[in-house]
PyMOL Python script that loads the backbone (N, CA, C, O; Angstrom):
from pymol import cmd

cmd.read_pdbstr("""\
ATOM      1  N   UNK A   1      10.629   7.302   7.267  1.00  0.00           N
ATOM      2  CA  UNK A   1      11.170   7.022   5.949  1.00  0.00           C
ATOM      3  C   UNK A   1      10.067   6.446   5.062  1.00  0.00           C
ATOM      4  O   UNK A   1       9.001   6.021   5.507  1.00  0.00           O
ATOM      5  N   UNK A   2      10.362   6.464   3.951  1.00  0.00           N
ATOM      6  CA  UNK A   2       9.272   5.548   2.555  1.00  0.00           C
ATOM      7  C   UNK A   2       9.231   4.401   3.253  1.00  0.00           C
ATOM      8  O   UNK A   2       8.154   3.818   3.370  1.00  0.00           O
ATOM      9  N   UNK A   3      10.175   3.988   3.719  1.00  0.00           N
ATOM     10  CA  UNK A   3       9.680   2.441   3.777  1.00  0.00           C
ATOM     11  C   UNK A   3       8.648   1.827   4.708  1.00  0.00           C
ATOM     12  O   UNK A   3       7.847   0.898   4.603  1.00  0.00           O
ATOM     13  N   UNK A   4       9.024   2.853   5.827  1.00  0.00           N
ATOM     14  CA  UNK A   4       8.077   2.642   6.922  1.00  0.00           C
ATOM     15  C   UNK A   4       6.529   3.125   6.769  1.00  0.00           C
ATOM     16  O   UNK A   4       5.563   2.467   7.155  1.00  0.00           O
ATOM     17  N   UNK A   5       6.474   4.393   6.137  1.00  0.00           N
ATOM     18  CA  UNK A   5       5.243   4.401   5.313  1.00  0.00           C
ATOM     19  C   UNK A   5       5.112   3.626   4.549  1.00  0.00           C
ATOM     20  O   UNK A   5       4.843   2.882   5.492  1.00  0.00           O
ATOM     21  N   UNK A   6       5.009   2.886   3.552  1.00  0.00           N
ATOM     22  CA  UNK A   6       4.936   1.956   2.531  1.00  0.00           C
ATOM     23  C   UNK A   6       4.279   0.686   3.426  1.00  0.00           C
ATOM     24  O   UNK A   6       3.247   0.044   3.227  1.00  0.00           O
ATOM     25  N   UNK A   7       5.270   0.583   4.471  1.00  0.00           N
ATOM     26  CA  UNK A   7       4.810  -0.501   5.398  1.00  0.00           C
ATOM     27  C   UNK A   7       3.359  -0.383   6.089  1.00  0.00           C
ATOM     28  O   UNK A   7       2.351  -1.065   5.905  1.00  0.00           O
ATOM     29  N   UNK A   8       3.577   0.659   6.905  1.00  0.00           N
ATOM     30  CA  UNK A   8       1.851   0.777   7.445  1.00  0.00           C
ATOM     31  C   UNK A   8       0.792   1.207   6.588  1.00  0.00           C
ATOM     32  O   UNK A   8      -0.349   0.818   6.837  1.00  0.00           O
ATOM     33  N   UNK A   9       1.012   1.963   5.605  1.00  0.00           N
ATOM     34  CA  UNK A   9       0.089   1.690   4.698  1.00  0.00           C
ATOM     35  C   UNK A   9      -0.649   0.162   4.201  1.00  0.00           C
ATOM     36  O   UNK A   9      -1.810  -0.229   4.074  1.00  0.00           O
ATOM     37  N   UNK A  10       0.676  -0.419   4.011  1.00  0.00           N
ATOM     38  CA  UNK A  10       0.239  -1.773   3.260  1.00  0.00           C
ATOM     39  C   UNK A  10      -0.671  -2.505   4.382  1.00  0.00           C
ATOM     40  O   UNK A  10      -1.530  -3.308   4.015  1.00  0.00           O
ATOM     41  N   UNK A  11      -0.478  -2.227   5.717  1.00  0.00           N
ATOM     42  CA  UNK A  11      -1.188  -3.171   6.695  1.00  0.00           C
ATOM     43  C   UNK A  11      -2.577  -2.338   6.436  1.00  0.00           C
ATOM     44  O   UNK A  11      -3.515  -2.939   5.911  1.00  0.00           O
ATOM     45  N   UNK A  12      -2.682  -1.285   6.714  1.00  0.00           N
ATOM     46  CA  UNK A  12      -3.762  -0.305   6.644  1.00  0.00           C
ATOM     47  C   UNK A  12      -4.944  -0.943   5.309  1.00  0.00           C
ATOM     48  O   UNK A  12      -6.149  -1.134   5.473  1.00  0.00           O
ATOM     49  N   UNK A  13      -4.256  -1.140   4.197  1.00  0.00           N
ATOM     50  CA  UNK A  13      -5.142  -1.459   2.917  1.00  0.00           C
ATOM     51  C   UNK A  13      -5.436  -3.235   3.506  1.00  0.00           C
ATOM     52  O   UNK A  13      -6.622  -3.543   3.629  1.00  0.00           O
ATOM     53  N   UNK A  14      -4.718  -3.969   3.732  1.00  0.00           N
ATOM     54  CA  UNK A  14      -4.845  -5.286   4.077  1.00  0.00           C
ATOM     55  C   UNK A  14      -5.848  -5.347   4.560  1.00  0.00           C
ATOM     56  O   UNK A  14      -6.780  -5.895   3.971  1.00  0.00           O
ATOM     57  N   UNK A  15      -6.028  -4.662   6.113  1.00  0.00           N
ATOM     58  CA  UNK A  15      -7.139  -4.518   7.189  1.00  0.00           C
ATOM     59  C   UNK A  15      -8.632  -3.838   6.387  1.00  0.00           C
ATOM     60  O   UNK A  15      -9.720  -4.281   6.754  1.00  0.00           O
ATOM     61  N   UNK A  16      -8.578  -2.832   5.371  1.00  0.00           N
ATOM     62  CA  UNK A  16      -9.556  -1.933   4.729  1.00  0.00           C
ATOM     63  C   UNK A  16     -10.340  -3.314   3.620  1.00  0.00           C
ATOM     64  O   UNK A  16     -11.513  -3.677   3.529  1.00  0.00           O
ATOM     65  N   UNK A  17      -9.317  -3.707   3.045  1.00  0.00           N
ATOM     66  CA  UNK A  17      -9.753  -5.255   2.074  1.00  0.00           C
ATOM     67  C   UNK A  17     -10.390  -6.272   2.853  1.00  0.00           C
ATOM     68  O   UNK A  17     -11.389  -6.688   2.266  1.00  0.00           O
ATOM     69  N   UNK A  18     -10.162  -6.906   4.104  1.00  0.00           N
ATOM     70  CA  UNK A  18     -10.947  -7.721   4.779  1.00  0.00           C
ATOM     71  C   UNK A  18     -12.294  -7.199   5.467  1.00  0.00           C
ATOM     72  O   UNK A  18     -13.303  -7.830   5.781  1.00  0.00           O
ATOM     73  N   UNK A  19     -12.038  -6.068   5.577  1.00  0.00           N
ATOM     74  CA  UNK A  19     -13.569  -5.442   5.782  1.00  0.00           C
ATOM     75  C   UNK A  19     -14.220  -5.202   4.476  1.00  0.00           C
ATOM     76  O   UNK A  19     -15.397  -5.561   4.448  1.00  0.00           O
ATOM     77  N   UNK A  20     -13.745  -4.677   3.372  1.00  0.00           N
ATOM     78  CA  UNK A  20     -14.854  -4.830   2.414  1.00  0.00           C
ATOM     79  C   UNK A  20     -15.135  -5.846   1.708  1.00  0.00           C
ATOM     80  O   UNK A  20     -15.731  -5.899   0.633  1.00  0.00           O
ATOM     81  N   UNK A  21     -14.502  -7.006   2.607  1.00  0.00           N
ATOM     82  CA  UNK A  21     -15.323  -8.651   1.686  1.00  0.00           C
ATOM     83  C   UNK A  21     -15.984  -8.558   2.978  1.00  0.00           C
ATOM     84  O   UNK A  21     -16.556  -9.423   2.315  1.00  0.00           O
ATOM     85  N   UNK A  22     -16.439  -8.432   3.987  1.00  0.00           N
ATOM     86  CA  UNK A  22     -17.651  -8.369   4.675  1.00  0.00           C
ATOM     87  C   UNK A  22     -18.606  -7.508   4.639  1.00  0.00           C
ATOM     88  O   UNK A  22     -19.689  -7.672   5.201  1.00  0.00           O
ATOM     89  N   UNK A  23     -18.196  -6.238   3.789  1.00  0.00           N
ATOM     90  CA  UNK A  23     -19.416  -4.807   4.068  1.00  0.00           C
ATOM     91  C   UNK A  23     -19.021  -4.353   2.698  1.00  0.00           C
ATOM     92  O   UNK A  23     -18.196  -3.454   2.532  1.00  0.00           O
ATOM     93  N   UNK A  24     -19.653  -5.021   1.659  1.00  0.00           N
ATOM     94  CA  UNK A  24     -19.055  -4.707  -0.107  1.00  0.00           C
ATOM     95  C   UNK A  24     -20.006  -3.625  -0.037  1.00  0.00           C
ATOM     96  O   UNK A  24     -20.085  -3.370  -1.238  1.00  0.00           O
ATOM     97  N   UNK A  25     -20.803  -2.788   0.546  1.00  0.00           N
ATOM     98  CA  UNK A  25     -21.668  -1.836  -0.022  1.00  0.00           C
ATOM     99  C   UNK A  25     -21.066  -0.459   0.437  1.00  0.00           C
ATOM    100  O   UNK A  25     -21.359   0.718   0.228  1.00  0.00           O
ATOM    101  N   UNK A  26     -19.920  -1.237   1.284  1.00  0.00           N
ATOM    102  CA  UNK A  26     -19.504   0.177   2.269  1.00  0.00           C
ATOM    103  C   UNK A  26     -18.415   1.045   1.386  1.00  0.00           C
ATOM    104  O   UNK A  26     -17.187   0.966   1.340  1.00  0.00           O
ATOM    105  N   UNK A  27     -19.344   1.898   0.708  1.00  0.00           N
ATOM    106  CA  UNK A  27     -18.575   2.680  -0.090  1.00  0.00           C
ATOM    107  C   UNK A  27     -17.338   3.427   0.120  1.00  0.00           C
ATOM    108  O   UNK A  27     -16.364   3.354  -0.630  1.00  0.00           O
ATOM    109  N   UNK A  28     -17.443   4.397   1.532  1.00  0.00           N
ATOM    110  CA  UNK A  28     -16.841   5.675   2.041  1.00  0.00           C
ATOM    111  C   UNK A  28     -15.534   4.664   1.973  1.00  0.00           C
ATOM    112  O   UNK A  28     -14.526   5.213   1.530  1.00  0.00           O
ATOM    113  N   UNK A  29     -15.410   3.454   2.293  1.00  0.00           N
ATOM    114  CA  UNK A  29     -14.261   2.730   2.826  1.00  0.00           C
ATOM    115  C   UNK A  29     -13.487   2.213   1.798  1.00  0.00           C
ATOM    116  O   UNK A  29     -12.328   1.816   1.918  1.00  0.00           O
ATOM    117  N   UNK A  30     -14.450   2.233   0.329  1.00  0.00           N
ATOM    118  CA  UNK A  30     -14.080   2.013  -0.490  1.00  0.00           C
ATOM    119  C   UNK A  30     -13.374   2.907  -1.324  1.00  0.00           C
ATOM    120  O   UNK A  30     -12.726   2.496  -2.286  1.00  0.00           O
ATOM    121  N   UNK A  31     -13.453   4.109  -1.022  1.00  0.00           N
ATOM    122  CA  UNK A  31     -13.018   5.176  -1.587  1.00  0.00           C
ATOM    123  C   UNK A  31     -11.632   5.615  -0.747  1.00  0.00           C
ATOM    124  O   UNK A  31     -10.616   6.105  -1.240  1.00  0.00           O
ATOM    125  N   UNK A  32     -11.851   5.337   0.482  1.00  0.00           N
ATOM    126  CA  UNK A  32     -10.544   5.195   1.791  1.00  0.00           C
ATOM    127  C   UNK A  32      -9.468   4.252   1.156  1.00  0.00           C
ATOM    128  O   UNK A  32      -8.261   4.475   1.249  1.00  0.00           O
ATOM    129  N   UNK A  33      -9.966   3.266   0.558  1.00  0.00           N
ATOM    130  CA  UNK A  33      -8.931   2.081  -0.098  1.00  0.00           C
ATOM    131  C   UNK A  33      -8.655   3.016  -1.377  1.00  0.00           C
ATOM    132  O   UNK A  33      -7.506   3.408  -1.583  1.00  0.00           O
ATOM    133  N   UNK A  34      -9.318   3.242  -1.917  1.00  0.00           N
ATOM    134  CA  UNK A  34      -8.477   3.541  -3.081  1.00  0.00           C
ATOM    135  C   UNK A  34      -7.591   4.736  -2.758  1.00  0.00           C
ATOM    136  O   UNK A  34      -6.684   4.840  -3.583  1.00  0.00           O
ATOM    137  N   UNK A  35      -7.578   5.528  -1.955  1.00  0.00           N
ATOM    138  CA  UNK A  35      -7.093   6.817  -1.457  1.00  0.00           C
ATOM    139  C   UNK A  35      -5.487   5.977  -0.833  1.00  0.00           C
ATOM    140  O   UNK A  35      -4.414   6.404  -1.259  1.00  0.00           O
ATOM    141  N   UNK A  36      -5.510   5.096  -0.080  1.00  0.00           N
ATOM    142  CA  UNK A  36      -4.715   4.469   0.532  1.00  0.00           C
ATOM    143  C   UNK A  36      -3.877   3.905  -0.718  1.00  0.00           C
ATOM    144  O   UNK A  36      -2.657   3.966  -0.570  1.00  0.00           O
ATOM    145  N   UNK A  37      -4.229   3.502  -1.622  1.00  0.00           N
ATOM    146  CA  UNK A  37      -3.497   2.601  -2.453  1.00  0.00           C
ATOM    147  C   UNK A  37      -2.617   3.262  -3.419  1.00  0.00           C
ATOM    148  O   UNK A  37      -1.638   2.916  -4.082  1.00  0.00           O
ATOM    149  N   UNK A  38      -3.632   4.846  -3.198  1.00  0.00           N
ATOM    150  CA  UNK A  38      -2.551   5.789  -4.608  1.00  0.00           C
ATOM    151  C   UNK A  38      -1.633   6.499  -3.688  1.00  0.00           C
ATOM    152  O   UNK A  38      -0.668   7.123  -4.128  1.00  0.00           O
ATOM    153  N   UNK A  39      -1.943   6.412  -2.233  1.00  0.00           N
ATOM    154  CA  UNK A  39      -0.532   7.078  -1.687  1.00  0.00           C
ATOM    155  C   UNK A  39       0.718   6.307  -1.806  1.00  0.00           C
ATOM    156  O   UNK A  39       1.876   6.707  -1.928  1.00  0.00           O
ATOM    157  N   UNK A  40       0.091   4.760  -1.726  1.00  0.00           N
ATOM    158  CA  UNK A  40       1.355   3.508  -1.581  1.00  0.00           C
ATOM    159  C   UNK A  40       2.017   3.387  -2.616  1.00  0.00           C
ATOM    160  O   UNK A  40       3.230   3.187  -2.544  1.00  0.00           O
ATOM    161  N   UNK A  41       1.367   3.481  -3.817  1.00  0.00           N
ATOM    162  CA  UNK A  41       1.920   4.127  -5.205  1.00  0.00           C
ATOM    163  C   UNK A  41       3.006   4.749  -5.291  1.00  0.00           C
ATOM    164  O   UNK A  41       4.149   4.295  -5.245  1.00  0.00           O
ATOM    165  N   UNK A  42       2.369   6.675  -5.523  1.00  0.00           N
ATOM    166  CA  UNK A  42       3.579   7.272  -5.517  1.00  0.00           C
ATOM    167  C   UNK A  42       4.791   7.105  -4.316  1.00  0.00           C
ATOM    168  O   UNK A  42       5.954   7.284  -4.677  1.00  0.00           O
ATOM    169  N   UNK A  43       4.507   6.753  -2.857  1.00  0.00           N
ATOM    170  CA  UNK A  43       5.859   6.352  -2.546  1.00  0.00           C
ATOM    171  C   UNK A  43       6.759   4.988  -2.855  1.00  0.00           C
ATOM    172  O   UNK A  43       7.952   4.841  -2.586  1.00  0.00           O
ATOM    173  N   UNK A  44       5.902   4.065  -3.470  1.00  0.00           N
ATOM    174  CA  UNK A  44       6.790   3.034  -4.101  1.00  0.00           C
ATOM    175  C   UNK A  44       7.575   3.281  -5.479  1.00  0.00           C
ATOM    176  O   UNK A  44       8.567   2.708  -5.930  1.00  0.00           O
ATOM    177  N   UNK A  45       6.545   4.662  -6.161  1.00  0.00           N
ATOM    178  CA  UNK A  45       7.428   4.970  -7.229  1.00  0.00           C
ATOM    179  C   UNK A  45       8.810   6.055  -6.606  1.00  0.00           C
ATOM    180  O   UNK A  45       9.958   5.929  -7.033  1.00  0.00           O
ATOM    181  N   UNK A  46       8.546   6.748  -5.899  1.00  0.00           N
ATOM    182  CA  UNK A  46       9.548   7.524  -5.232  1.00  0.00           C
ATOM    183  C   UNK A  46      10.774   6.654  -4.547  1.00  0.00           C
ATOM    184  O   UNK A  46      11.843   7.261  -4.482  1.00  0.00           O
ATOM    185  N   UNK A  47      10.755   5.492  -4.099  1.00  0.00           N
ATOM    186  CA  UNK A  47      11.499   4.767  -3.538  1.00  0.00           C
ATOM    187  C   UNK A  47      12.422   4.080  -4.603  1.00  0.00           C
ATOM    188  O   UNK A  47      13.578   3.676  -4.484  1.00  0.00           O
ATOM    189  N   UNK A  48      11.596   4.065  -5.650  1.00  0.00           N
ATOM    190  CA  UNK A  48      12.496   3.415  -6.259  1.00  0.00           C
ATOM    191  C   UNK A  48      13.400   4.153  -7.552  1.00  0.00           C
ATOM    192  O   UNK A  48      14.382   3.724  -8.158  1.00  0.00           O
ATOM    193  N   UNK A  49      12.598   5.505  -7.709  1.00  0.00           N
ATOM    194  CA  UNK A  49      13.504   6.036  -8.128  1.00  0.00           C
ATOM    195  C   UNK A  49      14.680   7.202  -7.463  1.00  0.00           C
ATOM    196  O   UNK A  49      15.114   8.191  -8.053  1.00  0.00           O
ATOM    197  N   UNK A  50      15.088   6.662  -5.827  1.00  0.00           N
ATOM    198  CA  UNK A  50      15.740   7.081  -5.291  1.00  0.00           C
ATOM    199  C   UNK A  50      16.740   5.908  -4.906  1.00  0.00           C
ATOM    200  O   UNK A  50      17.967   5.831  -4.965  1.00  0.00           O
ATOM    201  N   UNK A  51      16.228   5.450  -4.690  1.00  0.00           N
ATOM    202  CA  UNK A  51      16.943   3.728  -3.955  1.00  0.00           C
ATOM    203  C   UNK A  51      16.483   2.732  -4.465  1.00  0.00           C
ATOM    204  O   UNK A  51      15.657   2.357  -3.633  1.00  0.00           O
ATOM    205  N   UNK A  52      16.458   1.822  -5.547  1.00  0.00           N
ATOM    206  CA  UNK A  52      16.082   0.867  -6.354  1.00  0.00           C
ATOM    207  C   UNK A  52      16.236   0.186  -5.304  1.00  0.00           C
ATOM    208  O   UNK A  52      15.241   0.095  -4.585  1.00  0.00           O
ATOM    209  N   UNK A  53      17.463  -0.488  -4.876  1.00  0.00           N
ATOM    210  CA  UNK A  53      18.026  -1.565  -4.320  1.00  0.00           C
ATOM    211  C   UNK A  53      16.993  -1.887  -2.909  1.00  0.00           C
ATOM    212  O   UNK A  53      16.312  -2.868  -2.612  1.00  0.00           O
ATOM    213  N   UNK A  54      17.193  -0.820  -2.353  1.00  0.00           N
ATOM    214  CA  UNK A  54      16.088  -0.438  -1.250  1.00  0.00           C
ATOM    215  C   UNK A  54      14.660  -0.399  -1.650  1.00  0.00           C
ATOM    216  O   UNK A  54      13.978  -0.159  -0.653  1.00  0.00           O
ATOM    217  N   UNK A  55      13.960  -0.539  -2.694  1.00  0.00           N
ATOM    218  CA  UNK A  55      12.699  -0.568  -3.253  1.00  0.00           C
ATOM    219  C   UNK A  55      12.402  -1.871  -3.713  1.00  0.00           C
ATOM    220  O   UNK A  55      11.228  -2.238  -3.771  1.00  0.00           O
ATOM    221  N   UNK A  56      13.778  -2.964  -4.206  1.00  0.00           N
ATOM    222  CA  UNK A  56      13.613  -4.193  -4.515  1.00  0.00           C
ATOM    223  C   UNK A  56      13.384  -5.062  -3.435  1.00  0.00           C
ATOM    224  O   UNK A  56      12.581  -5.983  -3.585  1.00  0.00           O
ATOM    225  N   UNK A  57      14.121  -4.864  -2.098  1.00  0.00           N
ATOM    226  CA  UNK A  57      14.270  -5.355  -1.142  1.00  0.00           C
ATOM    227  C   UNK A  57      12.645  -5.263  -0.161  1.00  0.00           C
ATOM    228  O   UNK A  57      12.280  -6.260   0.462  1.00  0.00           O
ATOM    229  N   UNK A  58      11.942  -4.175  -0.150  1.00  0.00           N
ATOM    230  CA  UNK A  58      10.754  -4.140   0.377  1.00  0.00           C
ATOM    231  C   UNK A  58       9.625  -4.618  -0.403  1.00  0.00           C
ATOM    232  O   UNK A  58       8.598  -4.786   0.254  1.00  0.00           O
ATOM    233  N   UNK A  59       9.550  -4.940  -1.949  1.00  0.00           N
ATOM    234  CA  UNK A  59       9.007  -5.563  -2.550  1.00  0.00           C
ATOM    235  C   UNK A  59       8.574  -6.667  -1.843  1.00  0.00           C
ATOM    236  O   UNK A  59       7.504  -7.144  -1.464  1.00  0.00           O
ATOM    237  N   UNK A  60       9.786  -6.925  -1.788  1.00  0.00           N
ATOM    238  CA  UNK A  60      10.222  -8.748  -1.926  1.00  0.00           C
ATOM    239  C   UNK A  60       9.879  -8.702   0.269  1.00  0.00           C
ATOM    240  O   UNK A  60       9.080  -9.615   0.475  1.00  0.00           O
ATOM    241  N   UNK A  61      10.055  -8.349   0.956  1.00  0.00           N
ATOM    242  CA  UNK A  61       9.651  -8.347   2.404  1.00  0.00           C
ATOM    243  C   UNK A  61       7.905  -8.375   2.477  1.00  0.00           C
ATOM    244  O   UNK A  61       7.274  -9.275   3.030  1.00  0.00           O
ATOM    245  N   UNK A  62       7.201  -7.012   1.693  1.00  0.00           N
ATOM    246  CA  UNK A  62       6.098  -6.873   1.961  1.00  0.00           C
ATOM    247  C   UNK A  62       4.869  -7.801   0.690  1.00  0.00           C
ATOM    248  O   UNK A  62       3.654  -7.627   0.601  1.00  0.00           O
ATOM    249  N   UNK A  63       5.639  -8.633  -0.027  1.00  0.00           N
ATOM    250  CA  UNK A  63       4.564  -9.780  -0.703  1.00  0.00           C
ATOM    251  C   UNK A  63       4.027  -8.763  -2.001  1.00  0.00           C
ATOM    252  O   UNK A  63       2.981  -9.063  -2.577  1.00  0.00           O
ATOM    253  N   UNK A  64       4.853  -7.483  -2.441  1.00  0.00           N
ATOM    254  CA  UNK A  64       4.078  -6.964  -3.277  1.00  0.00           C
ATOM    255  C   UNK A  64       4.447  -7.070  -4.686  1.00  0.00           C
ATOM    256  O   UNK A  64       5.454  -7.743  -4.911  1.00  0.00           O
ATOM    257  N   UNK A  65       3.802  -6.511  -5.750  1.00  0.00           N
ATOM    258  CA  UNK A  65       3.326  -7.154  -7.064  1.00  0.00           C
ATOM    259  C   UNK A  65       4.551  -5.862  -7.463  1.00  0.00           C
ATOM    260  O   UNK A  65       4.740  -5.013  -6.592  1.00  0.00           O
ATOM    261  N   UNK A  66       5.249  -5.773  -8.622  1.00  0.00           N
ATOM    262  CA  UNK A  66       5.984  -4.922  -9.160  1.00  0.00           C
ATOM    263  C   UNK A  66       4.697  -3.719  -9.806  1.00  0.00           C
ATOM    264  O   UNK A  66       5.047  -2.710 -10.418  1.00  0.00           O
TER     265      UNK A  66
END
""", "prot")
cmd.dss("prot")
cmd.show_as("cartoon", "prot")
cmd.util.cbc("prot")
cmd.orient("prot")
């Protein structure tokens, strides 16, 4: 489901962000993050324009920004 993607994604970028405050030059990874972040995107926009209620609720679980 979205959510469960949404979820391992978000750990995925978490883990990709603590490595590039140790290896800021490491580009490829940097480009991996941003790749990661526009998938988490469109399924947070998809989630919520299918299931708001269900899109408010994982917001608010996974610490994320509207």
């Amino acid at each position: 489901s979205a959510d469960v993607q949404i979820a391992i994604l978000t750990e995925r970028i978490a883990e990709l962000t603590d490595h590039l405050k140790l290896s800021p030059k490491d580009h490829n990874s940097r480009l991996a993050l941003l790749k990661l972040v526009g998938q988490r995107r469109k399924l947070l926009e998809y989630l919520n324009s299918t299931d708001t209620e269900r899109y408010k609720n994982l917001i608010k679980r996974l610490n994320l920004r509207k």
